[in-house]
C-alpha positions as CSV (number, residue, x, y, z in Angstrom):
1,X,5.9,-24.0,10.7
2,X,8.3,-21.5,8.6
3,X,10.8,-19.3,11.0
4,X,8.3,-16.3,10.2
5,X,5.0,-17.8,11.3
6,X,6.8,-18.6,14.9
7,X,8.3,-15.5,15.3
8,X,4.3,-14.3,14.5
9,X,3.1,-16.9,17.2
10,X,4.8,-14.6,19.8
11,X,4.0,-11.2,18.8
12,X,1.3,-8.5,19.8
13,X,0.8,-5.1,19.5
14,X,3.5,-2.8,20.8
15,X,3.9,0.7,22.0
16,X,6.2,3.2,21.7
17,X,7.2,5.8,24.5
18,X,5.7,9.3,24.2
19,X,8.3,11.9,25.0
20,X,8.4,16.1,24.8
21,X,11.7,18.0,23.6
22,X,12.2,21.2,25.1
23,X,14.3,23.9,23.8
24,X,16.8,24.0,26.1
25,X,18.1,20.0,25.5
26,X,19.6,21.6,21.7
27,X,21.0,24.7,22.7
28,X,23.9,24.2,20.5
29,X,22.1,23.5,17.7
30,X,21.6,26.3,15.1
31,X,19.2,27.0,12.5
32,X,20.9,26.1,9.0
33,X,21.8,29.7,7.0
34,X,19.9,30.1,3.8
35,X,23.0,29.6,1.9
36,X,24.4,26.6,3.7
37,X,25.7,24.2,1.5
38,X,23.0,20.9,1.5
39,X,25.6,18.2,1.6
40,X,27.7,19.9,4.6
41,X,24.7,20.3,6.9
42,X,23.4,17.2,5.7
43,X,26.4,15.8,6.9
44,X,25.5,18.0,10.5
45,X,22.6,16.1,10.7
46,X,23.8,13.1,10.1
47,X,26.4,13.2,13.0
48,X,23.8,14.9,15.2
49,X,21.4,11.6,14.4
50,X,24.4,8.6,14.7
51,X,25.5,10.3,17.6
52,X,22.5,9.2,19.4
53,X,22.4,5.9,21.5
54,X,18.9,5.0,21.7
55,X,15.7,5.4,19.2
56,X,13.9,7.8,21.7
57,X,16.8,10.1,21.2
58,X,17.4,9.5,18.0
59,X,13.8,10.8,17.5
60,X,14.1,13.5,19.6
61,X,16.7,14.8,17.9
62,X,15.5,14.6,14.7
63,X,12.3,16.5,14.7
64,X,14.6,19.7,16.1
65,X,16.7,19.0,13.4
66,X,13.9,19.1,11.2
67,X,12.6,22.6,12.3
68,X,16.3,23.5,11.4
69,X,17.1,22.2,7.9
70,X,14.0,21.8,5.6
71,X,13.1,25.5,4.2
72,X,10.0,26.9,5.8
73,X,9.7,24.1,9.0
74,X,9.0,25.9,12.0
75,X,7.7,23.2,14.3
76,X,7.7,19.2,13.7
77,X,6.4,15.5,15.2
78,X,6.9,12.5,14.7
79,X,3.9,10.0,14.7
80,X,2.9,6.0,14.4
81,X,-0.1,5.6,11.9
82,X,-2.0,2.3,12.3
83,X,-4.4,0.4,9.6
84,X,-7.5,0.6,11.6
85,X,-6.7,4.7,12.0
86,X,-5.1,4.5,15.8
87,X,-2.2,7.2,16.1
88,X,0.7,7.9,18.3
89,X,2.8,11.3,18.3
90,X,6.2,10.0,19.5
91,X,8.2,13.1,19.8
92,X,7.1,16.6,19.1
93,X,9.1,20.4,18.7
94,X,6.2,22.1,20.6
95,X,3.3,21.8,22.2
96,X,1.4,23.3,19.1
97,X,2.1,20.3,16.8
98,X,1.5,17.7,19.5
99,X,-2.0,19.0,19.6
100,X,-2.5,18.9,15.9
101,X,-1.4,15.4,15.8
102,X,-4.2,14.8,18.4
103,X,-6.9,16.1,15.9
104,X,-8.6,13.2,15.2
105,X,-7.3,11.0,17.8
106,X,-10.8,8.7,17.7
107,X,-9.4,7.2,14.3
108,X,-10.4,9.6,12.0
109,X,-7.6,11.1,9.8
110,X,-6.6,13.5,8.4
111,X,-6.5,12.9,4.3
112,X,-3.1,13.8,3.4
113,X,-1.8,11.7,6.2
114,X,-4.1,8.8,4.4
115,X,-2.2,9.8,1.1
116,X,1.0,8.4,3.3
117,X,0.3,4.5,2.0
118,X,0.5,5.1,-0.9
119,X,3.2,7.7,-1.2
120,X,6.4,8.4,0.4
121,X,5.8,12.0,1.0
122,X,2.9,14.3,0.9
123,X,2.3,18.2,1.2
124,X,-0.6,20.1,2.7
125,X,-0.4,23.4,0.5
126,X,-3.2,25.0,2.5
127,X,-5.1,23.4,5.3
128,X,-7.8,26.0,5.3
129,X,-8.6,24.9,1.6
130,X,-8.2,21.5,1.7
131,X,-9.5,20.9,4.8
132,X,-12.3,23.3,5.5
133,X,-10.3,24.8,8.3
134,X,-9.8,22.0,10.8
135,X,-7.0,20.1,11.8
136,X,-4.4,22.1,11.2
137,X,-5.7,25.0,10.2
138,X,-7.8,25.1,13.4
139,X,-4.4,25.6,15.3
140,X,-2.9,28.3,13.1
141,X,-0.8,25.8,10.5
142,X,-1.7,25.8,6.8
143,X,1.3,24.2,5.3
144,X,2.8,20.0,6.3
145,X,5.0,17.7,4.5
146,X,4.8,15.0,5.9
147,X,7.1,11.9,5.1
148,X,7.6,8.2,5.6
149,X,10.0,7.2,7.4
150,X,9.2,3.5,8.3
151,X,6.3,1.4,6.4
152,X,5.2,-1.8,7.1
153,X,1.5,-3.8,6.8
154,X,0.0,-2.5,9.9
155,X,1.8,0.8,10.3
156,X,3.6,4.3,9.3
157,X,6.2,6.0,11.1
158,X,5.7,9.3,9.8
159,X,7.7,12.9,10.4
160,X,5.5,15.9,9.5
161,X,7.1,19.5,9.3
162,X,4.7,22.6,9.5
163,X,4.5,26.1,8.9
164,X,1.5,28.8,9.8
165,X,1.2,30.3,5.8
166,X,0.1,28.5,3.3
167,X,2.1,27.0,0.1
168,X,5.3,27.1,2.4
169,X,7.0,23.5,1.2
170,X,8.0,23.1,-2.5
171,X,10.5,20.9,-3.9
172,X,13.0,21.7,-3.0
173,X,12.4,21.2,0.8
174,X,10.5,18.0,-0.4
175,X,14.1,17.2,-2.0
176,X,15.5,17.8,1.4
177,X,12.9,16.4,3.5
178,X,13.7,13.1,1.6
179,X,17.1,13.2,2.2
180,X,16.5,14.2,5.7
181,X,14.5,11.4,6.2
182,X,16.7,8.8,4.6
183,X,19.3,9.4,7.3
184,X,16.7,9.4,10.1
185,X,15.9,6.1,9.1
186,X,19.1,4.5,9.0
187,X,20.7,6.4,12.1
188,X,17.0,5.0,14.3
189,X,17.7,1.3,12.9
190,X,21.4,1.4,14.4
191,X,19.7,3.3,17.6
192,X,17.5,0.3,17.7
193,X,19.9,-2.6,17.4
194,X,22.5,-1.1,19.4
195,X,19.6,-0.6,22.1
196,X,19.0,-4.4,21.5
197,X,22.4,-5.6,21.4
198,X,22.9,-3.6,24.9
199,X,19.4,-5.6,26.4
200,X,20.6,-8.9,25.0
201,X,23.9,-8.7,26.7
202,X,21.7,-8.1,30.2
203,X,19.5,-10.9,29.3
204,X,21.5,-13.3,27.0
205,X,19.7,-16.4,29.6
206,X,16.3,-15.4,27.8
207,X,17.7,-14.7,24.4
208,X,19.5,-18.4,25.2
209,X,16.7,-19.9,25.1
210,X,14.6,-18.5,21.9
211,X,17.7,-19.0,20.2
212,X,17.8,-22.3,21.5
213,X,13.6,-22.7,20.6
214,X,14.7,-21.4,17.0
215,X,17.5,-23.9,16.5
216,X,15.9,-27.0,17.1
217,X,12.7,-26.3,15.5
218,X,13.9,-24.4,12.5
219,X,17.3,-26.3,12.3
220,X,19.4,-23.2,12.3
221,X,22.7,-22.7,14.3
222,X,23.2,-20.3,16.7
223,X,24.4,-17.7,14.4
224,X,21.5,-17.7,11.9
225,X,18.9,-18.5,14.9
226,X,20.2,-14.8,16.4
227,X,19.9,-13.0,13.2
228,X,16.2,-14.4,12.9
229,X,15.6,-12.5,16.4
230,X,17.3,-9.4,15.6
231,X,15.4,-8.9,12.3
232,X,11.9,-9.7,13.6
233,X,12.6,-7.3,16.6
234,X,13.5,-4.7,14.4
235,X,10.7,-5.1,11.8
236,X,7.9,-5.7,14.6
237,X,9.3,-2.9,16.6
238,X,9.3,-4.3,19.6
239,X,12.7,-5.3,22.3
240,X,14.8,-8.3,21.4
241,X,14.4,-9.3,25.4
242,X,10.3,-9.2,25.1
243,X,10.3,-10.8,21.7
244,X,12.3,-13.5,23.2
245,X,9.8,-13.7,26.5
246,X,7.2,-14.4,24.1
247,X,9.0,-17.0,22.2
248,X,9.8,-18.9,25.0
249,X,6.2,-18.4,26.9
250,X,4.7,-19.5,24.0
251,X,6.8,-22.5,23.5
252,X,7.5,-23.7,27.1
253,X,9.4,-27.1,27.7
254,X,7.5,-30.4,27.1
């Protein structure tokens, strides 16, 4: 059995938390001036995001950042979009948007969120058009951009932006947004394996052992059996301590 398919032998469904920002956690953040030079308050975000210490914050921060830098956002969320059409909102600007992502919550969706698979960013130009006047629309937004910022087999990790007129995002905020999102991603997978190098220190006994399980069956050293962890953790999305309880449950001691 390949070091993949063992890893797989160990792995279920995860979760991720569900979490509401409120205004008065970014106080000292600022809206971006029109005239703001892009690279200097890309480089504001990109402090804001690394200075974060774990991937709940990391996405907190960013969807206020959001509202702040791409032209036109007022409110944003962040959501998990599964194959069979099961969906998560993971951190939300407002209220308003959390109950938009709802729409649809019985695994319906809505199409330009489908369009997400197959493209790395979509826009909603008018919702009342498009859509008939639900979703969206039905709360008052007529304009999204929504982009990817994780992608795997069985799931998107999408941020969506929104504005109440329609034809609000052009290209230049989908320029942005893509930028944006490029540093979201890379600030959330430090987030995630500093949160993960933290949990391993607390429980290197368990990580001692699938490390150990890994070595002998997969003739790795200890180095290279670690690594193996860390990279299925991060693509699975799931905690290096209960990736490691699985491995070990699975494969107990003859």
């Amino acid at each position: 059995m390949c070091c993949g398919a063992l890893l797989r032998t160990a792995l279920w469904p995860r979760s991720l938390k569900r979490f509401v920002v409120t205004a008065s956690e970014f106080s000292g953040l600022h809206r971006f001036p029109a005239g703001f030079e892009l690279a200097e308050a890309l480089t504001v975000a990109a402090q804001q995001l690394h200075g974060t210490l774990t991937p709940d914050t990391t996405l907190n921060t960013a969807v206020q950042l959001a509202v702040r830098l791409l032209p036109g956002a007022e409110y944003a969320a962040i959501s998990v979009i599964e194959r069979d059409g099961d969906r998560r909102t993971v951190a939300w600007s407002d209220e308003l948007v959390r109950a938009v992502e709802a729409f649809g919550g019985d695994g319906a969706r809505p199409p330009y969120w489908t369009r997400l698979w197959n493209a790395p960013v979509v826009r909603l130009t008018d919702s009342e058009a498009e859509e008939g006047g639900e979703g969206p629309a039905g709360l008052g937004l007529r304009s999204a951009l929504a982009l990817r910022l994780r992608a795997d087999k069985r799931s998107l990790t999408v941020l969506t932006a929104y504005a109440r007129g329609p034809h609000v995002f052009d290209d230049t905020a989908t320029r942005i947004g893509r930028l944006f999102t490029a540093h979201v991603s890379i600030a959330l997978d430090s987030a995630t394996v500093r949160e993960q190098l933290t949990e391993a220190m607390r429980t290197r006994d368990l990580i001692g052992q699938a490390t150990g399980i890994l070595m002998e069956r997969m003739n790795m050293d200890a180095g290279e059996a670690f690594e193996s962890l860390v990279r299925a953790s991060q693509r699975e999305n799931i905690k290096l301590r209960d990736l490691a309880r699985r491995l070990v449950d699975a494969h107990p001691p003859a």
